[in-house]
C-alpha positions in Angstrom: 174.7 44.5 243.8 175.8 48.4 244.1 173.8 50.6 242.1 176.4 53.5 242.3 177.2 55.2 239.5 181.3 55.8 240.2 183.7 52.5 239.6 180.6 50.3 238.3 180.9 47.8 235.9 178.8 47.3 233.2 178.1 44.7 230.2 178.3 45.4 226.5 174.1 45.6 226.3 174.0 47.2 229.3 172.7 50.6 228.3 174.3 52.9 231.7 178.3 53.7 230.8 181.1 53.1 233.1 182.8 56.9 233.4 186.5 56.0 233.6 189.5 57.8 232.7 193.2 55.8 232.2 195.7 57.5 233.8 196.9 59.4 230.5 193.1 61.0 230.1 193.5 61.5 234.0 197.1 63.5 233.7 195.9 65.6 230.7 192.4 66.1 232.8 190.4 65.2 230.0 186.9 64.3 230.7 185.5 61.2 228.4 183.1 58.2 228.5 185.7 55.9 227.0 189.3 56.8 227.6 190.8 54.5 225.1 189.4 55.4 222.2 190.6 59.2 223.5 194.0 57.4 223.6 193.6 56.0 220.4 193.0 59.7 218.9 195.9 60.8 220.9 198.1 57.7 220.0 199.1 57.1 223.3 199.0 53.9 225.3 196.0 53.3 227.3 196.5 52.3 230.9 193.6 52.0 233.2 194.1 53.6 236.6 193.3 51.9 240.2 190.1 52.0 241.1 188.0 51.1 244.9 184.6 49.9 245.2 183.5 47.8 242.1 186.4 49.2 240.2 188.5 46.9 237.9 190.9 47.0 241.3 192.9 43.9 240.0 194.5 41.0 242.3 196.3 38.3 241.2 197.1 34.5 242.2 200.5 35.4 243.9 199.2 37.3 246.8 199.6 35.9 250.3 196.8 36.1 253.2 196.3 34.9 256.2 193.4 32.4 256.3 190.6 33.7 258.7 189.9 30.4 260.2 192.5 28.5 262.8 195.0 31.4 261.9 196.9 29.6 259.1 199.0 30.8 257.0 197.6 30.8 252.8 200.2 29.0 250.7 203.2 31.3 250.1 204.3 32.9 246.3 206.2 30.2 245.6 203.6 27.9 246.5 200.6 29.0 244.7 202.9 29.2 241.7 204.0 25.2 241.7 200.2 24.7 242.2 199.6 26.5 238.8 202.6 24.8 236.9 201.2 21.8 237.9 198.3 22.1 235.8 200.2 23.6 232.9 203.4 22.6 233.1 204.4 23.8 229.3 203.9 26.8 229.6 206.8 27.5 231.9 209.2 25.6 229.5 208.2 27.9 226.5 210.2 29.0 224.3 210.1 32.8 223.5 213.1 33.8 221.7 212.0 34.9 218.5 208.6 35.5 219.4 207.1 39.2 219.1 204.7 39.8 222.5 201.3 39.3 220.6 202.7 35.8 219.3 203.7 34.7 222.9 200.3 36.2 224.8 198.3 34.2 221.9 200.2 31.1 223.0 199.1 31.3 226.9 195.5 32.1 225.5 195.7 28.8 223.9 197.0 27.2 227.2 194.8 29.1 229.0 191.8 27.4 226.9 193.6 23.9 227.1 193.7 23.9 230.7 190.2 25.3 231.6 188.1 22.8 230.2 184.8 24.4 230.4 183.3 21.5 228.1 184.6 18.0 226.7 185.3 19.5 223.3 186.6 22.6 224.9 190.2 22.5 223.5 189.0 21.9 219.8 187.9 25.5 220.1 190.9 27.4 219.2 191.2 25.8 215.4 187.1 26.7 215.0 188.0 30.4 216.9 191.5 31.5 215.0 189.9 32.2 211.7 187.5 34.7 213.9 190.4 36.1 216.1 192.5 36.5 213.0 189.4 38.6 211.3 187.6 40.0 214.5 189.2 43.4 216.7 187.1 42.6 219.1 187.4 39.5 219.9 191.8 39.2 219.2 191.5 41.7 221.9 189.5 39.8 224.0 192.0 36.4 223.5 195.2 38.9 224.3 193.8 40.3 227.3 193.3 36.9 228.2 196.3 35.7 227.2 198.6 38.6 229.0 196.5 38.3 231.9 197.1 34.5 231.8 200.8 35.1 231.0 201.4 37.2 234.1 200.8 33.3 236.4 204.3 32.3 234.7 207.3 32.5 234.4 207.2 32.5 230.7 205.0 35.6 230.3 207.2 38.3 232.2 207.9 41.2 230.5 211.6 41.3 228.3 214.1 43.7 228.5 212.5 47.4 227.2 208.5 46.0 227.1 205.8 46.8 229.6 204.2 44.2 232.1 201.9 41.5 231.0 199.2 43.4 233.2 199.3 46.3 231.3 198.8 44.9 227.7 196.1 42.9 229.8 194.4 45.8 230.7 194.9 47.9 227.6 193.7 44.9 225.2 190.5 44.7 227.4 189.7 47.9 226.8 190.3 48.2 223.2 188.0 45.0 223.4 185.4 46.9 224.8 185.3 49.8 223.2 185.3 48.0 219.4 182.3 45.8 221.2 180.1 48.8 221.6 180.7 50.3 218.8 179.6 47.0 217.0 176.4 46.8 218.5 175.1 49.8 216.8 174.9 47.6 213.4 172.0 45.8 213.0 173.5 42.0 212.5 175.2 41.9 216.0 172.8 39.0 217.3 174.2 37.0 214.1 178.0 37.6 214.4 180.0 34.8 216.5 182.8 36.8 216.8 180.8 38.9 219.4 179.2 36.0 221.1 182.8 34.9 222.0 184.2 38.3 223.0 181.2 38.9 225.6 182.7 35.7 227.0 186.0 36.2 226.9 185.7 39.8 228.5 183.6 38.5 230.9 185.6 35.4 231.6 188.9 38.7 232.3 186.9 39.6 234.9 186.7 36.4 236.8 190.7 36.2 236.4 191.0 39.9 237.8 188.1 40.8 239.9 187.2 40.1 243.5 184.0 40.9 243.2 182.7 38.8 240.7 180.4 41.2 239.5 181.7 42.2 236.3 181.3 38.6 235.0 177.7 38.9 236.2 176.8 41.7 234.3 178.6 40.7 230.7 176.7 37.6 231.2 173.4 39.7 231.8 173.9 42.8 229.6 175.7 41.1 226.8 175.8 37.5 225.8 171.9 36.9 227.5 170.8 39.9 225.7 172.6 38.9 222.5 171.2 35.3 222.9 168.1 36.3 223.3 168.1 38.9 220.2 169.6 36.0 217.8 166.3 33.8 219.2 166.7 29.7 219.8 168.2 27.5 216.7 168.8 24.6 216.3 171.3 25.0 213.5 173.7 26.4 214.8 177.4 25.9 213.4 180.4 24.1 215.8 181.5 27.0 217.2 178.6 28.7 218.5 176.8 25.5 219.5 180.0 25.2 221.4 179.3 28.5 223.0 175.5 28.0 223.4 177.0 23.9 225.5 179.0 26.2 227.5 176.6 29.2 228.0 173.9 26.9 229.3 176.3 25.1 232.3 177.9 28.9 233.2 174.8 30.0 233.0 172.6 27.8 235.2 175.4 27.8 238.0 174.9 32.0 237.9 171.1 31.7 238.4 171.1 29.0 241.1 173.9 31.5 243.1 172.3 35.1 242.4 168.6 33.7 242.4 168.3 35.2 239.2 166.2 34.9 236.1 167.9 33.5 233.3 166.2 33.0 229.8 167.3 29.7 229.5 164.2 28.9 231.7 161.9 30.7 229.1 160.0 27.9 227.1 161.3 28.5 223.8 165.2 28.0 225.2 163.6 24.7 227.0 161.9 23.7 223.4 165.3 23.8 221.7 167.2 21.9 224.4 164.6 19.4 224.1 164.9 18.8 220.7 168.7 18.7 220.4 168.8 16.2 223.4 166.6 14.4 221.0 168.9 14.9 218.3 172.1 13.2 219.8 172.8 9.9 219.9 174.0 9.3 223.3 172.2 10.7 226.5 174.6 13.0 228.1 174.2 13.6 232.3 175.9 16.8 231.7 173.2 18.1 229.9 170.1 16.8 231.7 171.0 18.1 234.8 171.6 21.4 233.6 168.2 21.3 232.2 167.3 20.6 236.2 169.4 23.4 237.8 167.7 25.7 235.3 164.2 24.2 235.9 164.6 24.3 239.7 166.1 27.4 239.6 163.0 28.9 238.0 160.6 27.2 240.5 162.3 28.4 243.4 162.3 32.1 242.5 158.4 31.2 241.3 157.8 29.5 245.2 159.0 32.2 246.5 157.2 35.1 245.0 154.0 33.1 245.4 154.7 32.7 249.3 155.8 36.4 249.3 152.0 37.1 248.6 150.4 35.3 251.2 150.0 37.0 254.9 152.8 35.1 256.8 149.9 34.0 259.4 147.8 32.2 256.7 151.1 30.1 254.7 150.5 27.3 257.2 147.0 27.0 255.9 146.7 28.3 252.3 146.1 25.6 249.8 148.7 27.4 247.4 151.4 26.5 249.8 150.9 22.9 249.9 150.8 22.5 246.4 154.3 23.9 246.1 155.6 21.1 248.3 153.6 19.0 245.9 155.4 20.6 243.1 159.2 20.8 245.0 158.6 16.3 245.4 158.2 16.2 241.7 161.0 18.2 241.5 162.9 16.2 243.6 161.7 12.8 242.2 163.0 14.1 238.3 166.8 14.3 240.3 166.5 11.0 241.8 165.4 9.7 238.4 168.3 11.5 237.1 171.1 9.7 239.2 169.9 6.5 238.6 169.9 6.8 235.1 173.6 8.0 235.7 174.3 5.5 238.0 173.5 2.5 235.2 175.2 4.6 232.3 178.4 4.7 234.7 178.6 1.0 235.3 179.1 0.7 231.7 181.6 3.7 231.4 184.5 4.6 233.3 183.5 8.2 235.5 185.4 10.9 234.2 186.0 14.4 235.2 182.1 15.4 233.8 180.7 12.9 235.1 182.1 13.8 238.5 181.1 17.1 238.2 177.4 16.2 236.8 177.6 14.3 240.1 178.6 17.4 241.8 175.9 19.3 240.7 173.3 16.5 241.6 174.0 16.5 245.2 174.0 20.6 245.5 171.1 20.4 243.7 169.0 18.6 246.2 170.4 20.5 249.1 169.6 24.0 247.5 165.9 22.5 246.7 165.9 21.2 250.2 167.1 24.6 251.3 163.8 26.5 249.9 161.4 24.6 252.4 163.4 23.0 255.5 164.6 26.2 257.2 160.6 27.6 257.3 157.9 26.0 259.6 155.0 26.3 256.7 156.2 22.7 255.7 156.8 20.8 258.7 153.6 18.9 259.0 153.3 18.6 255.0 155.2 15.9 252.9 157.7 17.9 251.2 161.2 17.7 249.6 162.9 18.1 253.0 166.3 16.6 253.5 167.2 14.9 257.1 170.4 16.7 258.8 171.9 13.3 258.0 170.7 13.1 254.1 172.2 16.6 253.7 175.3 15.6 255.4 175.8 12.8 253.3 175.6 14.9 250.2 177.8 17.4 251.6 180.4 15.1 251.9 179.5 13.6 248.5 180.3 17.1 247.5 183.9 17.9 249.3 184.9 14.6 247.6 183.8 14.7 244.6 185.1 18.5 244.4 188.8 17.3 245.2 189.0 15.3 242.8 187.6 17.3 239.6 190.3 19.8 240.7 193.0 17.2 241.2 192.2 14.8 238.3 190.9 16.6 235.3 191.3 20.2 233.7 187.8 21.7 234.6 187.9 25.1 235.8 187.5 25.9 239.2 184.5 28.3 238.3 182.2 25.2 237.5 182.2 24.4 241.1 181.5 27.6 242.7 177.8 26.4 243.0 178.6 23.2 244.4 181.1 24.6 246.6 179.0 27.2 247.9 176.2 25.1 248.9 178.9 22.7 250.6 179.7 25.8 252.5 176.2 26.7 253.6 175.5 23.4 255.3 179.1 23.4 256.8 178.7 23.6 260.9 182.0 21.8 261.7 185.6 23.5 261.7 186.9 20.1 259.7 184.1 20.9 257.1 184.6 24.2 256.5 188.4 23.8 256.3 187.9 21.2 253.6 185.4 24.3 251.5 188.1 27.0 252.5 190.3 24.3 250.9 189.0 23.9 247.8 188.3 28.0 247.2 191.8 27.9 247.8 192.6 25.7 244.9 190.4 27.2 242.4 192.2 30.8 243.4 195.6 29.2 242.4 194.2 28.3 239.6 193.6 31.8 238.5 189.8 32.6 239.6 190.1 35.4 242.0 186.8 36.0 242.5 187.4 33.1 244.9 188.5 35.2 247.3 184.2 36.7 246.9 183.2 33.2 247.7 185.0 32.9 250.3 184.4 36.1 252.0 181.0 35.6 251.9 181.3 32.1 253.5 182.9 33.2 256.6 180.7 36.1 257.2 177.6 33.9 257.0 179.4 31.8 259.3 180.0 34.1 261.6 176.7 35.0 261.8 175.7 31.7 262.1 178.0 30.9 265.2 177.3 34.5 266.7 173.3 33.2 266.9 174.2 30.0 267.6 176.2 31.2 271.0 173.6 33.7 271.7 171.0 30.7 272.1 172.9 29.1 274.4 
C-alpha cells in the first residue's frame, strides 16, 4: 500500500489525517484538515473534488471497457444495467412521488441491504438498525451515502427536476459521516456504542461501491472497526445487532487476511476462545462458521511459516528440523479441512445446499489451494510429506471453484465481495485462456453488481498473468 501523504485514505482509528479540501474550501483557498465541517460553518454544501492516486477518484457500474483478454468488448450501459435490475428488480418500479430525497435514498439503502446478503439473517437488519439510524448522525449518514450511492445504479434514484445528482449527496453524506465519526471517538464509551460499529462498516463498505483501489475498505476495517473491536474486548453477550455485525465481521474479515497476508485479531486467542464457546452455544453446527474459524487459523499459520522460514539461511531450509515440522504442522492443517467437508458433506445430504452452503464450499476449496500454495511453489518440501496439492488436485478445485462461484452469483443474493478470495485464488492457478475467461467472467459480474473495486481484482490478475506467460515464453 502507498504510504504517501497526498490523496491517502485513512480509517476512523487511524491516527494520520487525510488533507482534503471540497471544491468550495478549494475556490475560497481555504486550508483545513476536514473541509466539511468548514462547510458546515460556512453553510455551504460540501462537494468533494476529484482526486488521482488513492484519492476517493469515484467509478461507477455503467462504464464500458474493453476486456484486456481476446479483445472483447465489456457489456455495454444498457447491459450492465439489466444485469443489476435483475437482482433488484423493485427498485426500478419505485414509486417516488411524494417522497422528499432522504426518504427515497433510505429506501435503496434498504434494497441495497436486501440484496447484498452478507449473512442469512442479513435482511432482518434494518428493523434492529432504524432505531440507531433514526438516533445516530453518524451512522444515518453512513446509510444515505449508501443509499444515494446505491440509488445512482437505477433508474429510480436520478435526480428530479431542481435537485443535485445522487453522487453528490453520496459524497457529501460520507463526509458528514466521517467527520461526526471522529469527533465521537474522542468520548470515552466509543468501544460500547453500536451505532459506531455499524458506521465504520457502512463507510467502509462506500468505499468498495466507489473505489478501484480497494484500499479505503482496508483501512476502515484496520483503523476502525478492528481497533474498535478490539477496545470493546470479546463477549459473549452481545445483543442481535452487534452479534450480527461481530457474524459478519468475522467472514469479511477472514477473506481480507487470507488476500493481504495480514494480521487480523480474530486469530488472537481470546477472539478464538469466544468463537469457541458460542459455536458451543448454538444448537445446530453451522459450516459457515467453522470454516471461517479455518481461513482465520491458516491464515495465521501461513504468515507464522513464513516468518520462521524468513529466519533461516536459504542454504540450510532443506535441512533445518524447523522446516519440517511446519509441513508437519501445514498436514494437520490440511487434515482439520478435509474433516471439515465431510462433516458438510453428511449435513448436506440431509439439507438442501443453499447459497451458504455453496459459498462455505467455496471457501473450502480456495482454502486448500492457498495452503497448498505456501509450500508447492518452493523446493524445501519436495522430498518431505507435506500438504502439497497435485497439478490435477488443484485443478479439480479450481473448477469446483468457477462453478460453484456462478452459481452463488446467479442463484442467491450474496455479495459479490464474499467471493473475491475464492475468486482470486481461482485466478492464480488459471494457465488456460478458457479458465481465465471464466475468472474475468465472474469479476465481471460482481462489478455489475456494484463492487468496483473488481476492476483492482482484476487488474491485478492480468498483470500477474502476464508475468507468468512473459517467463513462461522466455523458457522456452
Amino acid at each position: 500500500m502507498s504510504t504517501s501523504t497526498k490523496g491517502r485514505m485513512v480509517g476512523p482509528l487511524d491516527k494520520r489525517r487525510r488533507i482534503t479540501r471540497c471544491l468550495g474550501c478549494a475556490k475560497r483557498r481555504v486550508k483545513v484538515w476536514d473541509a466539511n465541517l468548514q462547510c458546515i460553518r460556512q453553510t455551504t454544501t460540501c462537494v468533494a473534488q476529484q482526486q488521482s492516486g488513492h484519492g476517493m477518484a469515484t467509478v461507477f457500474v455503467n462504464q464500458s471497457r474493453k476486456d484486456d483478454l481476446g479483445g472483447r468488448q465489456r457489456r455495454s450501459d444498457q447491459k450492465s444495467m439489466a444485469m443489476s435490475n435483475k437482482h433488484c428488480p423493485e427498485i426500478s418500479q419505485l414509486n417516488f412521488i411524494g417522497k422528499d430525497k432522504s426518504t427515497r435514498f433510505f429506501d435503496c439503502f434498504v434494497f441495497f441491504i436486501q440484496q447484498n446478503m452478507f449473512t442469512m439473517n442479513f435482511s432482518s437488519l434494518v428493523p434492529d438498525l432504524f432505531p440507531l439510524i433514526s438516533t445516530s448522525p453518524v451512522l444515518y449518514h453512513a446509510a444515505i451515502a449508501v443509499g444515494a450511492l446505491n440509488a445512482k445504479r437505477y433508474s429510480a434514484g436520478r435526480a428530479l427536476q431542481g435537485e443535485q445528482a445522487p453522487i453528490v449527496d453520496a459524497m457529501t453524506s460520507y463526509h458528514k459521516s466521517m467527520g461526526i465519526l471522529r469527533s465521537c471517538l474522542e468520548n470515552s464509551n466509543v468501544m460500547q456504542r453500536e451505532d459506531l460499529l455499524w458506521a465504520t462498516f457502512f463507510l467502509g463498505l462506500f468505499e468498495l461501491l466507489s473505489d478501484n483501489s480497494g484500499e479505503g475498505w482496508v483501512k476502515h476495517m484496520l483503523y476502525g472497526t478492528s481497533k474498535m473491536l478490539q477496545l470493546a474486548g470479546p463477549s459473549d453477550r452481545m445483543s442481535p445487532p452487534r452479534r450480527m455485525f461481530y457474524d459478519l465481521f468475522r467472514v469479511l474479515e477472514a477473506s481480507r487476511t487470507l488476500l493481504y497476508d495480514e494480521e487480523t485479531i480474530l486469530s488472537q486467542e481470546c477472539w478464538l476462545q469466544l468463537q469457541q464457546s458460542l459455536s458451543n452455544n448454538d444448537t445446530r453446527w453451522e459450516p459457515m462458521e467453522e470454516i471461517v474459524t479455518l481461513m482465520i487459523e491458516t491464515s495465521a499459520f501461513s504468515q507464522r511459516a513464513s516468518a520462521i522460514v524468513d529466519t533461516i539461511p536459504e542454504a540450510d531450509r532443506f535441512t533445518d528440523p524447523s522446516v519440517a515440522l511446519l509441513a508437519v504442522d501445514g498436514l494437520n492443517a490440511q487434515e482439520a479441512i478435509y474433516a471439515w467437508h465431510t462433516k458438510t458433506l453428511l449435513q448436506l445430504v440431509q439439507d438442501d445446499p443453499n447459497g451458504y452452503s455453496n459459498l462455505a464450499l467455496l471457501y473450502y476449496h480456495a482454502l486448500l489451494i492457498f495452503l497448498s500454495g505456501n509450500y508447492d511453489y518452493f523446493p524445501y518440501w519436495d522430498n518431505l510429506p507435506a500438504p502439497v496439492l497435485s497439478h490435477a488436485e488443484i485443478a479439480e478445485h479450481l473448477a469446483s471453484i468457477l462453478d460453484l462461484s456462478d452459481k452463488v452469483l446467479l442463484n442467491s443474493n450474496i455479495p459479490g465481495v464474499m467471493l473475491f478470495f475464492p475468486v482470486t485464488v481461482a485466478g492464480s492457478r488459471a494457465w488456460g485462456a478458457d479458465q481465465r475467461c471464466e475468472v474475468l467472467h465472474l469479476l465481471d459480474q460482481i462489478y455489475c453488481r456494484g463492487f468496483v473495486v473488481a476492476n483492482k481484482v482484476r487488474d491485478g490478475l492480468l498483470e500477474r498473468w502476464a508475468e507468468r506467460d512473459g517467463k513462461a515464453a522466455m523458457a522456452t
